[in-house]
DONU-931623 format. One record per residue (C-alpha): z negated, x, y negated; residue in one letter. Coordinates in Angstrom, 2 decimals. Each point is the difference from the previous one (the first is absolute). Example, Ala and Ser with C-alpha at 12.3 -4.5 7.8 and 13.67 -1.06 7.14 Angstrom:
<recs>
+---------+---------+---------+-----+
|      c3 |      c1 |      c2 | res |
+---------+---------+---------+-----+
|   -7.80 |   12.30 |    4.50 |   A |
|    0.66 |    1.37 |   -3.44 |   S |
+---------+---------+---------+-----+
</recs>
This chain:
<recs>
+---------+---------+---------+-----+
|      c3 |      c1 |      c2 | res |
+---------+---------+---------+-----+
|  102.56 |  -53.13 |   39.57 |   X |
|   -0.97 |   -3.09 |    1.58 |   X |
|    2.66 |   -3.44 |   -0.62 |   X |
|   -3.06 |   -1.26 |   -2.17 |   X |
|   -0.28 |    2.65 |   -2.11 |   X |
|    3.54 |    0.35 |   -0.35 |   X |
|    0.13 |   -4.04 |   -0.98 |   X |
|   -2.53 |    0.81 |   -2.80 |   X |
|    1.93 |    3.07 |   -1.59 |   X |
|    3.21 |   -2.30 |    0.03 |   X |
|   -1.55 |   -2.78 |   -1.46 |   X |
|   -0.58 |    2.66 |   -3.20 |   X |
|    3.66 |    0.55 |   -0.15 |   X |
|    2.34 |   -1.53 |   -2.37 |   X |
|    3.87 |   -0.29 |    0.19 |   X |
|    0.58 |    1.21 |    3.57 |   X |
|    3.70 |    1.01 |   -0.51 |   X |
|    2.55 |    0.98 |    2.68 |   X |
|    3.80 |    1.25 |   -1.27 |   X |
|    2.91 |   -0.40 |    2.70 |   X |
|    3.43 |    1.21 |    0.33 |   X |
|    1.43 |   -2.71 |    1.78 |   X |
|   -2.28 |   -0.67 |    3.18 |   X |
|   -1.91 |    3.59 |   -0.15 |   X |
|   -2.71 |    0.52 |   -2.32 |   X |
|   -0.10 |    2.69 |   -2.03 |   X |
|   -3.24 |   -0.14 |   -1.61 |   X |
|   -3.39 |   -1.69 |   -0.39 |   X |
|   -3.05 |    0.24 |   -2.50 |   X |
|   -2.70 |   -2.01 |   -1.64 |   X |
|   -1.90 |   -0.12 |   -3.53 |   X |
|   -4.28 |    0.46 |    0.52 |   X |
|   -2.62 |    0.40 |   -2.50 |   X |
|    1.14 |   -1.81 |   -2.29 |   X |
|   -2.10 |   -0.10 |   -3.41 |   X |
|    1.73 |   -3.33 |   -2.60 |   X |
|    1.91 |    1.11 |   -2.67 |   X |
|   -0.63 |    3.81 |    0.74 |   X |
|    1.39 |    1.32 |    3.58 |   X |
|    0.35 |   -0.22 |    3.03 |   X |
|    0.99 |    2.48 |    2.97 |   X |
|    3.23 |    0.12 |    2.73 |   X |
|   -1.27 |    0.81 |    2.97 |   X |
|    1.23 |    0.33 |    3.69 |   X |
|    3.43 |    1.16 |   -1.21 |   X |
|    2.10 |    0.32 |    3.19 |   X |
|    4.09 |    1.16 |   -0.63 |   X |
|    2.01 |   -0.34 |    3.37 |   X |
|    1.12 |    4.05 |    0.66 |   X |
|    3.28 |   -0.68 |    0.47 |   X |
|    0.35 |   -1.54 |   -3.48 |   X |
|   -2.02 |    2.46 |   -1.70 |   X |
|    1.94 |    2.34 |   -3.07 |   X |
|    2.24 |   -3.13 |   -0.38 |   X |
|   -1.38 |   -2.15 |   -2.71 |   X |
|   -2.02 |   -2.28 |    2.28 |   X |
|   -3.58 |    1.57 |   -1.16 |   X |
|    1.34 |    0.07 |   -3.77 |   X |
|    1.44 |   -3.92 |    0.39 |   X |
|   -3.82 |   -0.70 |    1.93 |   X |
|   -2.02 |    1.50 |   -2.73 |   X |
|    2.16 |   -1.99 |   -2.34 |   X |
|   -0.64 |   -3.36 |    1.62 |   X |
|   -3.73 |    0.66 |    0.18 |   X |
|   -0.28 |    1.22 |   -4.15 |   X |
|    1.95 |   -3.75 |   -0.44 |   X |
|   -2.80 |   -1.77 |    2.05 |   X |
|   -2.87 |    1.70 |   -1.39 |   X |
|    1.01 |   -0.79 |   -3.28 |   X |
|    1.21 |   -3.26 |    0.32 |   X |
|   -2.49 |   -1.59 |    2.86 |   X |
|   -2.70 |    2.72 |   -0.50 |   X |
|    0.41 |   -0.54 |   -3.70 |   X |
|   -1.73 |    3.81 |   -0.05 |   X |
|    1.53 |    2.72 |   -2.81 |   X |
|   -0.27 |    3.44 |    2.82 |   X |
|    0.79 |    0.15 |    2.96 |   X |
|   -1.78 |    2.57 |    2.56 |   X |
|   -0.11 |    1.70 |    3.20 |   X |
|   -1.36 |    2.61 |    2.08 |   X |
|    1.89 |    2.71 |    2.05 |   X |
|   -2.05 |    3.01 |    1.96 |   X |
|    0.95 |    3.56 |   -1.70 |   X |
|    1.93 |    1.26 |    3.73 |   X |
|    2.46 |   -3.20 |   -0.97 |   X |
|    2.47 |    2.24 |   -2.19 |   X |
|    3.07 |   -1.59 |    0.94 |   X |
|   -1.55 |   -3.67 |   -1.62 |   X |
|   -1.87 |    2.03 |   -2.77 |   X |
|    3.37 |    1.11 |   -1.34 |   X |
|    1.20 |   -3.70 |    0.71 |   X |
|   -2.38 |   -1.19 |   -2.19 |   X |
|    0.27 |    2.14 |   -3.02 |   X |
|    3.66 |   -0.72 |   -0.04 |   X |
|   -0.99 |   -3.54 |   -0.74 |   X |
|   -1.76 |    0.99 |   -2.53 |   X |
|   -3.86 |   -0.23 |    1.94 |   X |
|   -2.37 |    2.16 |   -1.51 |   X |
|   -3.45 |    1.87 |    1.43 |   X |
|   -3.09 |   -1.36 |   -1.81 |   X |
|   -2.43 |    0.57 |    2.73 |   X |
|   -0.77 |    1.79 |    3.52 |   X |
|   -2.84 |   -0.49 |    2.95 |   X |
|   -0.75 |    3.07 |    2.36 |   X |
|    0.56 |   -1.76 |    4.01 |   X |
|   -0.77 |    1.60 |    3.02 |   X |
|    2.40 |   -0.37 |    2.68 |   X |
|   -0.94 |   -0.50 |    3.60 |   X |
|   -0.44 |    3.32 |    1.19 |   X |
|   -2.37 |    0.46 |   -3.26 |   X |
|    3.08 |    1.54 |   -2.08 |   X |
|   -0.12 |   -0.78 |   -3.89 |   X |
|    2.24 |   -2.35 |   -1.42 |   X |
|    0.91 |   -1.09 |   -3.21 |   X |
|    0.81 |   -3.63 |   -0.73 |   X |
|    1.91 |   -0.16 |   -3.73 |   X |
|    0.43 |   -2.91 |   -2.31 |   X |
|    2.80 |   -0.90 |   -1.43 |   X |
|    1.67 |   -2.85 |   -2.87 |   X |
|    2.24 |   -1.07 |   -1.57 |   X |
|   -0.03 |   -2.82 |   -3.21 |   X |
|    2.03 |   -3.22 |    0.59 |   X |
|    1.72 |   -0.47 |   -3.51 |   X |
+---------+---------+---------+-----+
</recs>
């Protein structure tokens, strides 16, 4: 990806959110696509390895739920997560994410993929 084509796909990215444990961060994600008063999606969802099966990813996914609902002002909250991911599939359903959609990928070397969608409603 060229540096201006990576400038445009961040200028389409709300909340750009980093957690820390004191000067290390943990985590990092963003909101996308979002449509007023319906949804919006968390994207680029990056948990540190070392702090992974400690809370950090639940806390993260907290944070971002808070600012799509408050900034966002949306009522659901989605993502995307490719069906080899099973490890952050099983993540996500314990929050309480649920499949509503899917869209068959091809990987690189022409393998098929499937790319699931998941949400949750912000009460």
């Amino acid at each position: 990806m060229k540096p201006e084509e990576m400038e445009e796909v961040a200028a389409q990215r709300y909340n750009a959110t980093v957690i820390t444990c004191g000067a290390e961060v943990v985590g990092y994600g963003n909101l996308y696509n979002v449509t007023e008063g319906k949804h919006c999606y968390l994207g680029n969802v990056i948990i540190a390895p070392t702090y992974r099966g400690k809370g950090a990813a639940a806390y993260f996914i907290n944070v971002m739920k808070q600012l799509a609902k408050q900034e966002r002002q949306v009522k659901q909250l989605r993502l995307m997560c490719h069906n080899i991911n099973t490890r952050a599939l099983l993540f996500y359903r314990s929050m309480g994410f649920k499949p509503f959609d899917f869209n068959e990928l091809r990987d690189r070397a022409g393998n098929k993929l499937v790319l699931l969608e998941l949400a949750i409603a912000l009460d």
